[in-house]
C-alpha positions in Angstrom: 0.0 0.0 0.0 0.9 3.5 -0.5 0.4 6.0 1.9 -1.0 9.9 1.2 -0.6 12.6 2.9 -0.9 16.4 2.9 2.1 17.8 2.2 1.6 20.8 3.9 0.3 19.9 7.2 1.4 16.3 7.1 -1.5 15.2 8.1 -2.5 11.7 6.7 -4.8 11.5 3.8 -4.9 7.4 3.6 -3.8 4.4 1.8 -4.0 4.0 -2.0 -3.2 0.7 -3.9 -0.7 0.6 -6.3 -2.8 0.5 -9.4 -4.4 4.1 -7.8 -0.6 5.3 -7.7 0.2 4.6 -10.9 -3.5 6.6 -12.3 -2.0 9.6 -10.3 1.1 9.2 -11.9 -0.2 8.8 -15.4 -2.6 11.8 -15.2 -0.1 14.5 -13.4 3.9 15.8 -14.2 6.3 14.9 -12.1 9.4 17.3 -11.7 11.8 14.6 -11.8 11.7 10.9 -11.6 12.1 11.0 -7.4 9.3 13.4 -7.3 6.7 12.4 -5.1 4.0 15.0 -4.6 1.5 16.6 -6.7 -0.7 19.7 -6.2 -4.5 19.2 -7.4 -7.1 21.8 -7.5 -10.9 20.9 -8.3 -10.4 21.0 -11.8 -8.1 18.3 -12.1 -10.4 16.1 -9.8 -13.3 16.7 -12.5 -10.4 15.6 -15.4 -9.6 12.5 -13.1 -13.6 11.6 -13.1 -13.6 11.8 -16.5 -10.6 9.8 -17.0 -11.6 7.0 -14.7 -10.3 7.4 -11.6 -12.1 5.2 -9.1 -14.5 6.4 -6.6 -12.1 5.6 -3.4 -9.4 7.7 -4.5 -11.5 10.5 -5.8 -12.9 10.4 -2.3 -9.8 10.5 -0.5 -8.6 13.4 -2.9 -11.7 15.3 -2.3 -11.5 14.6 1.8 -8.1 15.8 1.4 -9.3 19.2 -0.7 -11.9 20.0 2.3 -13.7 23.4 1.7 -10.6 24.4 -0.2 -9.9 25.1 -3.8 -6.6 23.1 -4.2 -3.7 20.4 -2.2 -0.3 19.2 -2.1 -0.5 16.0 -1.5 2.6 13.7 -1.2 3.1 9.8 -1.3 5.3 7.1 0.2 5.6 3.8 0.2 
């Protein structure tokens, strides 16, 4: 399992799967290949609907967002 957190708080977001990793890196840019955190705002949550994403991550993503407009989240393993 992979764990997310909030990058900015460190507050933990949850555990994704592998596969759910691998969507997240697929659909975002990575600085460089030991990047490990992504910032998402709403809009890229509605492009991740569209492009599949399943609903446990969204969720997680969207718990993550809160009232607010956008996140950095960061993984580990």
């Amino acid at each position: 399992m992979v764990t997310l957190k909030n990058k900015d708080t460190g507050a933990s977001i949850g555990e994704i799967s592998e596969s759910q990793l691998q969507f997240l890196i697929d659909q975002l840019e990575e600085e460089s290949l030991s990047d490990q955190n992504y910032w998402l705002n709403r809009a890229m949550l509605d492009i991740f609907r569209e492009n599949g994403a399943d609903a446990e991550l969204m969720s997680l993503l969207e718990n993550a967002m809160g009232s607010g407009d956008e996140v950095e989240i960061e993984w580990q393993k």
